[in-house]
Backbone as CSV, one residue per row, in Angstrom:
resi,resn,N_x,N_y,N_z,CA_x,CA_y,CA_z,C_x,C_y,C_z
1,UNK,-17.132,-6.469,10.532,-16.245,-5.313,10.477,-16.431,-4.596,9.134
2,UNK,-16.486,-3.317,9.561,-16.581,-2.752,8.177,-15.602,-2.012,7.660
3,UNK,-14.706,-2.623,6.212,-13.588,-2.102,5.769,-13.423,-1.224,4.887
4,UNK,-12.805,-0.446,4.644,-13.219,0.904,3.225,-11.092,-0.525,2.722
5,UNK,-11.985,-0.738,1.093,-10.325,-0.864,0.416,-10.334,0.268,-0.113
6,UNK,-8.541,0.331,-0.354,-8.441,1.602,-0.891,-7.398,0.430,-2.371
7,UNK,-7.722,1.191,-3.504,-7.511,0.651,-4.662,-6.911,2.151,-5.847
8,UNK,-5.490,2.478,-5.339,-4.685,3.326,-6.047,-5.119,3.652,-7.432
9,UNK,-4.769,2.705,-8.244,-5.156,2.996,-9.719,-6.687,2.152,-10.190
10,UNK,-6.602,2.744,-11.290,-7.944,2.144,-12.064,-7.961,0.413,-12.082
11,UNK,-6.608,-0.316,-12.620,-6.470,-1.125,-12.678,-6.730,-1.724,-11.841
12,UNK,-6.164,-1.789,-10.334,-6.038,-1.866,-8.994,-7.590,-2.031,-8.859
13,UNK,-7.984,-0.962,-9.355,-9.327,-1.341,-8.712,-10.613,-1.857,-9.700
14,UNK,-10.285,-2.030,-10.870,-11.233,-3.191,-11.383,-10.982,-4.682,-11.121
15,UNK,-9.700,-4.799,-10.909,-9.126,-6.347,-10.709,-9.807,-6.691,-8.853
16,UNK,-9.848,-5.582,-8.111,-10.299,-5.982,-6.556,-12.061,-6.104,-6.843
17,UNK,-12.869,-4.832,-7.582,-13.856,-5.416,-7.730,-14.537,-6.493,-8.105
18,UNK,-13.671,-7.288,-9.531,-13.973,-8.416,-9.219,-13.660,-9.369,-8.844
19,UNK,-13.062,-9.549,-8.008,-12.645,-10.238,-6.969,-13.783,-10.372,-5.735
20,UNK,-13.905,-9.191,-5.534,-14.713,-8.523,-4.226,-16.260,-9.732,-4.927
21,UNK,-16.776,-9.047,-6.063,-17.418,-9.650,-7.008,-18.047,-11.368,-7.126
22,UNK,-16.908,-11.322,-6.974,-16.757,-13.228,-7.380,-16.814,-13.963,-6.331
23,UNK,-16.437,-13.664,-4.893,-16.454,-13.997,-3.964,-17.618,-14.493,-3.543
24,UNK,-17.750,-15.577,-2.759,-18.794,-16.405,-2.229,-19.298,-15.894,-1.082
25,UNK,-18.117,-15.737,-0.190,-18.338,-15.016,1.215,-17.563,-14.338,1.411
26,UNK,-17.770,-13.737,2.153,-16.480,-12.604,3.126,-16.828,-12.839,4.546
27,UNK,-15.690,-12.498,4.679,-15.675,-12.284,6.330,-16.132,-10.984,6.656
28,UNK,-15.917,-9.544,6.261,-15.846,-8.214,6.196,-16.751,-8.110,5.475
29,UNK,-17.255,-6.901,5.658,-18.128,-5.555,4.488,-17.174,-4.941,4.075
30,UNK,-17.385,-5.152,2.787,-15.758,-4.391,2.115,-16.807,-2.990,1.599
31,UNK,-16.231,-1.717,1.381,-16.379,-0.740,0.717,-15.366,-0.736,0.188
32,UNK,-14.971,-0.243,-1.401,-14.171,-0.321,-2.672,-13.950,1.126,-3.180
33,UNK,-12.577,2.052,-3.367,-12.796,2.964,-3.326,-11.487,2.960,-4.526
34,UNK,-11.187,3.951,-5.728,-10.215,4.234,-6.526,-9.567,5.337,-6.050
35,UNK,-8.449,5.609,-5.381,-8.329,6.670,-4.351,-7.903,7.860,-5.485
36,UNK,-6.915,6.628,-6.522,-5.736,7.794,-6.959,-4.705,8.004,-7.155
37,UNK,-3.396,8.508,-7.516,-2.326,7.947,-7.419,-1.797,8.727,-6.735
38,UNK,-0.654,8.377,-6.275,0.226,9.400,-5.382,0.132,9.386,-4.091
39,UNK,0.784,10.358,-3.335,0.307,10.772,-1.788,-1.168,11.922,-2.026
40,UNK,-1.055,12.545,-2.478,-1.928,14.064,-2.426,-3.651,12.983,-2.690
41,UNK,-3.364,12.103,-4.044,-4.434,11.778,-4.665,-4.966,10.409,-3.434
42,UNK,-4.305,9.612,-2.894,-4.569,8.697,-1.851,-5.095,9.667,-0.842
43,UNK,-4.402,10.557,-0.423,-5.096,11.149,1.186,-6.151,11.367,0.980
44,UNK,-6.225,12.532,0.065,-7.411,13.043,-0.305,-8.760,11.663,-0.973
45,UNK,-8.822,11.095,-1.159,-9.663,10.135,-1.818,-9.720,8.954,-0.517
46,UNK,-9.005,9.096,0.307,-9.240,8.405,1.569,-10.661,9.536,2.896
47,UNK,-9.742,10.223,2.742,-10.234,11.025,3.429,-11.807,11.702,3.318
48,UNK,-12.117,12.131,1.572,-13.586,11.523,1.045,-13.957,10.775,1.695
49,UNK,-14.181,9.634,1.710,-14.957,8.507,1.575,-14.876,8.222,2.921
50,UNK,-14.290,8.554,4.136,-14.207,8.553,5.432,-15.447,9.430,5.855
51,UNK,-15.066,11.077,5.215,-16.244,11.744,5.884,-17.032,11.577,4.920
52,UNK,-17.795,10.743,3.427,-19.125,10.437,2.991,-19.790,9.296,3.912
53,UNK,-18.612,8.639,4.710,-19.390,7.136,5.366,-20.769,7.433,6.247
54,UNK,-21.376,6.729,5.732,-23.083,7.083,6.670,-22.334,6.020,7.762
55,UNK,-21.611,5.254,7.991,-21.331,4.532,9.295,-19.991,4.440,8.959
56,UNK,-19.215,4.493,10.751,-17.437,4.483,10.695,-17.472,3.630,9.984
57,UNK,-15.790,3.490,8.992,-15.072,2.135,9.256,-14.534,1.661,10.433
58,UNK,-14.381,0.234,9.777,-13.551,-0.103,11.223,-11.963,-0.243,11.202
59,UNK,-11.561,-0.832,10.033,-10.107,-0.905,9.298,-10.267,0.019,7.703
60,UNK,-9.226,-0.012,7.362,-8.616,0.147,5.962,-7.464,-0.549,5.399
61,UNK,-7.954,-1.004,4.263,-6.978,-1.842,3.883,-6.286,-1.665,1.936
62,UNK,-5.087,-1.339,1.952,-4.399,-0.600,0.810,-3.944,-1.858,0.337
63,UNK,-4.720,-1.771,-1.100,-4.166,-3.320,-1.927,-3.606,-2.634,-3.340
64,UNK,-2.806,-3.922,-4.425,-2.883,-3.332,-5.436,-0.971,-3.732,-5.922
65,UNK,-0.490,-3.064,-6.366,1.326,-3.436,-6.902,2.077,-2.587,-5.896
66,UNK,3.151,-3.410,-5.974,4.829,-2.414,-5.209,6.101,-3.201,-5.771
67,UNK,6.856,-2.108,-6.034,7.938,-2.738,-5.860,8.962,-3.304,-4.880
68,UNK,9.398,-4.355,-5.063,10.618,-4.923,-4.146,11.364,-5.197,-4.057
69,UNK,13.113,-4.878,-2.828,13.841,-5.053,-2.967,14.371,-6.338,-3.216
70,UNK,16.058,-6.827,-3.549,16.108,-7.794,-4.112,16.148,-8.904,-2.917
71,UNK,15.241,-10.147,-2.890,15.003,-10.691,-2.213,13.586,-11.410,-2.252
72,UNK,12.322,-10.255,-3.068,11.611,-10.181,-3.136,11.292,-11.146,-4.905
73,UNK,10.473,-11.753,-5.343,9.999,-12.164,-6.258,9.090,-11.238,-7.003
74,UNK,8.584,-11.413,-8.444,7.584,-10.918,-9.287,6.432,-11.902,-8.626
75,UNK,5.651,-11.690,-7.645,4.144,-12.366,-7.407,3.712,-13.136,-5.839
76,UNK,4.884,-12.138,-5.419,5.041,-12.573,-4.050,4.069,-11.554,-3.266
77,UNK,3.185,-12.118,-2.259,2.319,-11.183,-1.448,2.591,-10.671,-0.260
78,UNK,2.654,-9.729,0.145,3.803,-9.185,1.173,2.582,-8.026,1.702
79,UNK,2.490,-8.238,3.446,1.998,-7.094,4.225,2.965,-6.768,5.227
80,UNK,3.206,-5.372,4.648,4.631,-4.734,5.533,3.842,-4.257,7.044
81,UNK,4.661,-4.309,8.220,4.040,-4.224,9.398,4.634,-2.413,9.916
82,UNK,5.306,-1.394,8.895,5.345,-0.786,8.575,5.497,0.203,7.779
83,UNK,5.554,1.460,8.017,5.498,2.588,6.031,6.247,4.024,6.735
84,UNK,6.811,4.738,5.948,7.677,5.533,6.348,7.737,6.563,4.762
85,UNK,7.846,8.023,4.912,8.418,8.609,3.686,9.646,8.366,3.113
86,UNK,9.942,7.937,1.931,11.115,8.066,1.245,11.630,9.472,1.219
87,UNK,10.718,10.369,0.805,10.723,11.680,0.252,10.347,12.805,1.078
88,UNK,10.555,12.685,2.649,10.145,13.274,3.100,11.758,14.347,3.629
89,UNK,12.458,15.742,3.260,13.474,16.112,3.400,13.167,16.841,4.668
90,UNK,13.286,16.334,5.720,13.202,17.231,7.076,13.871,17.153,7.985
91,UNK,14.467,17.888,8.728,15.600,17.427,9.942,14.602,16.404,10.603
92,UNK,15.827,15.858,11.634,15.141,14.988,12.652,14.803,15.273,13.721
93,UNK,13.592,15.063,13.637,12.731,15.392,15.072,12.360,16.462,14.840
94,UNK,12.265,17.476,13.432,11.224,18.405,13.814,10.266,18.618,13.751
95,UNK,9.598,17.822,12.774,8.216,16.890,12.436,8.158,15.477,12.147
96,UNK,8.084,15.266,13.840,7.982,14.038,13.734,6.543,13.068,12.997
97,UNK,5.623,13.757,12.892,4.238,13.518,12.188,4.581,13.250,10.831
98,UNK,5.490,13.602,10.550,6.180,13.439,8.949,6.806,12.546,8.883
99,UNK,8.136,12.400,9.665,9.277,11.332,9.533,9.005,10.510,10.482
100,UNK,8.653,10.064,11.511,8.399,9.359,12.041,7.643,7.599,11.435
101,UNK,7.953,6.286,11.403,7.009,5.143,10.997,6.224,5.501,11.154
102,UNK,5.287,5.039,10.612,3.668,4.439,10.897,3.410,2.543,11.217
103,UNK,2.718,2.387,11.969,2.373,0.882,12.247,1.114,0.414,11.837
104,UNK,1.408,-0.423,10.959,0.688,-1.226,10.328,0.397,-2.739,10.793
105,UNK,-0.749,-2.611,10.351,-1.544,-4.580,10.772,-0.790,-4.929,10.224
106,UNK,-0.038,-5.226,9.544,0.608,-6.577,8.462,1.124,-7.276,9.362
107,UNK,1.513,-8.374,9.371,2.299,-9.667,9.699,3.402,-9.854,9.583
108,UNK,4.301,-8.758,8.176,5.534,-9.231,7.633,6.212,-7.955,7.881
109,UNK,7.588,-8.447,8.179,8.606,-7.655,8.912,9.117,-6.555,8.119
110,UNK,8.428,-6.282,7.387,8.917,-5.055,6.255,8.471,-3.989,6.073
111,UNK,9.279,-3.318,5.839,8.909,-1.338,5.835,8.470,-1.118,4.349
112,UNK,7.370,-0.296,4.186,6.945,-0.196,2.989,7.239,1.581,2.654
113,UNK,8.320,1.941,1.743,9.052,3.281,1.829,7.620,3.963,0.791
114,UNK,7.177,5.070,1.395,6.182,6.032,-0.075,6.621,6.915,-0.408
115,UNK,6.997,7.117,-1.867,6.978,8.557,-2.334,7.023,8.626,-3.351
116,UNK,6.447,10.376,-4.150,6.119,10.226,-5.066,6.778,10.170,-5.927
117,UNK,7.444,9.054,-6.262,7.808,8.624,-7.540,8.551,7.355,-7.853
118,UNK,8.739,6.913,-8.779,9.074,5.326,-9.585,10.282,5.139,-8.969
119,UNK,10.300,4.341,-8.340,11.910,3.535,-8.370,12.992,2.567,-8.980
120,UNK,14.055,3.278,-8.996,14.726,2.243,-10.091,15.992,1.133,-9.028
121,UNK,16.601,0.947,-9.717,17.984,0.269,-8.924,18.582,0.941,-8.148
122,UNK,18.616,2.089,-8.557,19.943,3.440,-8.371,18.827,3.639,-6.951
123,UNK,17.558,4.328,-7.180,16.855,4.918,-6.103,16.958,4.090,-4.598
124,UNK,16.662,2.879,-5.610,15.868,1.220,-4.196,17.282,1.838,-3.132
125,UNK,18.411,1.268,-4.095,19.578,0.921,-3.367,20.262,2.254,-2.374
126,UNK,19.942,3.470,-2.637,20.371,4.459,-2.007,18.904,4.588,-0.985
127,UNK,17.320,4.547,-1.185,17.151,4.555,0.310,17.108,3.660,1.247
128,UNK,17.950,2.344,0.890,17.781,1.037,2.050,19.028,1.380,2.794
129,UNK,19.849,2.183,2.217,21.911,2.739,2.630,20.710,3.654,3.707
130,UNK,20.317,4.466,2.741,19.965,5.865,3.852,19.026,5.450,5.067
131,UNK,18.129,4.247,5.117,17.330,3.619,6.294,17.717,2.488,6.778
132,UNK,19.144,2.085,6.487,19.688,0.721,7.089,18.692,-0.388,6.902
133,UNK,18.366,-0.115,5.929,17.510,-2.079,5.764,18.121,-2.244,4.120
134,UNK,17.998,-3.554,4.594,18.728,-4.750,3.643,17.549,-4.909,2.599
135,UNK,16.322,-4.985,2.975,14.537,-5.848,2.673,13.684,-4.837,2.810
136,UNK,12.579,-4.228,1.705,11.860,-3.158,1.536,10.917,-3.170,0.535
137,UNK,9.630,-2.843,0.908,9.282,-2.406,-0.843,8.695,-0.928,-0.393
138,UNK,8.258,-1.062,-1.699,8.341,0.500,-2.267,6.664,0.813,-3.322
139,UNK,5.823,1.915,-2.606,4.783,2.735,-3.111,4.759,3.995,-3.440
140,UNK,3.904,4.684,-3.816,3.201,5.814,-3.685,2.415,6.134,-2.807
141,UNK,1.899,5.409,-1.762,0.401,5.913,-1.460,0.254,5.331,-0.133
142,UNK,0.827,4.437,0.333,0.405,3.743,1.344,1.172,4.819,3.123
143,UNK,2.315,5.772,3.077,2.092,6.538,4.028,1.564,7.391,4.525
144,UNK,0.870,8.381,2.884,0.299,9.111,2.601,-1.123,8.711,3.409
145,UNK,-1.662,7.524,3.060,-2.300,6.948,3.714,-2.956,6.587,5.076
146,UNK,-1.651,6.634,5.567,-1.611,6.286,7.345,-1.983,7.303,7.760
147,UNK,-1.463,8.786,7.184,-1.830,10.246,7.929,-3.512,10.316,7.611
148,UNK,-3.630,10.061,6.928,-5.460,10.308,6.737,-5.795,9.328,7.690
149,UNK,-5.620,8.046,7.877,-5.875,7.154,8.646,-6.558,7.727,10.148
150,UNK,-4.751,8.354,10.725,-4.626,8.580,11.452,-5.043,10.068,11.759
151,UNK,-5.685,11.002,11.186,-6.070,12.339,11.482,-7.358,12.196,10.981
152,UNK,-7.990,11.339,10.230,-9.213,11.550,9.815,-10.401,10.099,10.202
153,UNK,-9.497,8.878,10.490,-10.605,7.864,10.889,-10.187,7.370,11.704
154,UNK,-9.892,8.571,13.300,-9.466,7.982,14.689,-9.128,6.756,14.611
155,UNK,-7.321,6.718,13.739,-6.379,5.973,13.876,-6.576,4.442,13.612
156,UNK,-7.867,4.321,12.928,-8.623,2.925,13.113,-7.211,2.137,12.393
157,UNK,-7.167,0.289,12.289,-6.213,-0.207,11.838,-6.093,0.034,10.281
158,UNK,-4.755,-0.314,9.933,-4.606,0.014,8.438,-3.824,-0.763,7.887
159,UNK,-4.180,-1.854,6.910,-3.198,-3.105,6.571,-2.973,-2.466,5.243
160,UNK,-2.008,-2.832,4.289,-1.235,-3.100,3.023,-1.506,-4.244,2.870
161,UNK,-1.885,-4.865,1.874,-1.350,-5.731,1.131,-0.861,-5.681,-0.194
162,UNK,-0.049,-6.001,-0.877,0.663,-5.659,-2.262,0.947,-6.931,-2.774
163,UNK,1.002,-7.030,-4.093,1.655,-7.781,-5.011,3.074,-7.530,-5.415
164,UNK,3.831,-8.286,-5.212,5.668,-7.590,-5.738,5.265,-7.738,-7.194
165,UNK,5.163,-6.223,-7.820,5.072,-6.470,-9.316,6.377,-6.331,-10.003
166,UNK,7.557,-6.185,-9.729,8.562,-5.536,-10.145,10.354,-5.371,-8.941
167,UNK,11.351,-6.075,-9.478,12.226,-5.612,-8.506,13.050,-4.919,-9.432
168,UNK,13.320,-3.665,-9.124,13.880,-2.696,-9.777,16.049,-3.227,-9.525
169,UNK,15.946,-3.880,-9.036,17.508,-4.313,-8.603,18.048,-5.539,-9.170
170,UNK,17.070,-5.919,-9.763,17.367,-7.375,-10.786,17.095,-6.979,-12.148
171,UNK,17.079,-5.150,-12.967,16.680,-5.135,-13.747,15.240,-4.688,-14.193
172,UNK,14.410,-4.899,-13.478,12.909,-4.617,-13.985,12.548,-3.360,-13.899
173,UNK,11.897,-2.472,-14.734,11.758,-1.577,-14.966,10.291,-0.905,-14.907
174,UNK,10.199,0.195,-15.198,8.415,0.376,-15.437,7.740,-0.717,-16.642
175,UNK,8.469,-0.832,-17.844,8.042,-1.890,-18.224,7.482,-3.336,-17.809
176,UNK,8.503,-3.759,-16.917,8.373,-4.885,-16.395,7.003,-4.899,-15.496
177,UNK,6.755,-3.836,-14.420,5.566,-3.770,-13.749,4.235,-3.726,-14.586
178,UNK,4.538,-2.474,-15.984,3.075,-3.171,-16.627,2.743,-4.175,-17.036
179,UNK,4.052,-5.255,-17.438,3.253,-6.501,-18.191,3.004,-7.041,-17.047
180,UNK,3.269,-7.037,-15.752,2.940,-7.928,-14.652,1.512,-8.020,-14.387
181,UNK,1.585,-6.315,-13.912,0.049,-5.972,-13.488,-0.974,-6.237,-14.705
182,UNK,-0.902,-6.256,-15.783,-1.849,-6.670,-17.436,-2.199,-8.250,-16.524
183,UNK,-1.136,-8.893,-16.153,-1.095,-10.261,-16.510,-1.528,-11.114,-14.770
184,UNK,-1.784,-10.447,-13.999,-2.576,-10.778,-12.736,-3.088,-9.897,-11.886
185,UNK,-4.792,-10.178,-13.037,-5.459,-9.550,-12.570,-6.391,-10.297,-11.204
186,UNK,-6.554,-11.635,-10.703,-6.502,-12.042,-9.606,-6.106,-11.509,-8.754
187,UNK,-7.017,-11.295,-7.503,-6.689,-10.438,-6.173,-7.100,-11.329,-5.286
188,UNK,-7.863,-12.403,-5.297,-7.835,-13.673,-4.265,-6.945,-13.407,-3.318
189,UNK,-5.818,-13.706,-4.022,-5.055,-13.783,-2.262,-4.595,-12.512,-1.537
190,UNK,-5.038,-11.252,-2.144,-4.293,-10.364,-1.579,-5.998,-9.985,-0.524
191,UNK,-7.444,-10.440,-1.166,-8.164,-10.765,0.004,-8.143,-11.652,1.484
192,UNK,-7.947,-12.390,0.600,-7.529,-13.441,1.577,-6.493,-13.258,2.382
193,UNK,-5.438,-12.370,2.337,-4.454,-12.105,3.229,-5.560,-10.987,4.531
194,UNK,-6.080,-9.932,3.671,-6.941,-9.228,4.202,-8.106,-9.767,4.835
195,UNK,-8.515,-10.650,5.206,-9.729,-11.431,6.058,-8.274,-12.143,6.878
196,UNK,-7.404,-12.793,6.869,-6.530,-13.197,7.556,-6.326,-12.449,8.911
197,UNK,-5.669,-10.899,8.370,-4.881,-9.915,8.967,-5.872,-9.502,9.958
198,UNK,-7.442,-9.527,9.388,-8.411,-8.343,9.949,-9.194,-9.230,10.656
């Protein structure tokens, strides 16, 4: 199977290369891509590398940090089995291409909320009120994601995997996520979840 990763930041994606790197075997042909940050910078940097492919992918798979609600640990590996806009302000049902989930390969029963920007306590806790969940984490990039997925590489599958770098509801802050991410740079298992899933 041939997988395009998608690897948000710089960091993100020197820590998967070597990983990718170090690896003995794979199950997959991984292609390794730095998309970008954000929604705008993920679509677009997905969507590249979709139409440069001299051959389809077959999956895509979004690795790298998120935050999580409280429940969640600093180093816990979590593939949400869906992703949804935080930030998306639109009545209901009039674009549903917008507000509507997306479905994801993951395994784990959790909605992964995107939008562009940092979440704190105050944020987490007002969109789990506004989407009735208790259990969530939280990106930039990974719904943004699904629409390129899904408009640009005939809907092929699309897993998450994340590292909980940070729970913004116990206190942790942007601070807290950089010393995390400095301090595990190991992506082993967030492969290994990804040969699992795929």
């Amino acid at each position: 199977m041939r997988v395009l990763v998608v690897a948000p930041t710089g960091r993100e994606y020197k820590y998967m290369r070597a990983t990718l790197d170090a690896a003995q075997s794979t199950k997959h042909d991984y292609t390794l891509i730095c998309s970008g940050i954000g929604k705008a910078g993920a679509a677009a940097g997905v969507a590249t590398a979709v139409a440069k492919a001299v051959e389809p992918f077959d999956a895509v798979a979004v690795i790298g940090f998120a935050a999580g609600s409280l429940g969640f640990k600093q180093g816990d590996v979590v593939a949400p089995n869906r992703a949804i806009y935080h930030d998306c302000d639109v009545p209901e049902g009039f674009i549903p291409e917008l507000t509507d989930p997306y479905t994801l390969a993951g395994d784990d029963d959790i909605t992964v909320f995107t939008g562009d920007s940092f979440i704190n306590a105050t944020s987490a806790t007002e969109i789990m009120e506004r989407f009735s969940t208790a259990h969530a984490i939280f990106d930039m990039e990974i719904m943004a994601i699904a629409i390129a997925v899904r408009d640009y590489a005939n809907a092929i599958p699309l897993v998450a995997v994340k590292y909980i770098s940070d729970v913004p509801q116990s206190g942790h802050n942007e601070w807290s996520y950089d010393a995390f991410a400095d301090s595990h740079s190991d992506f082993t298992p967030l492969l290994h979840k990804i040969e699992n899933l795929l």
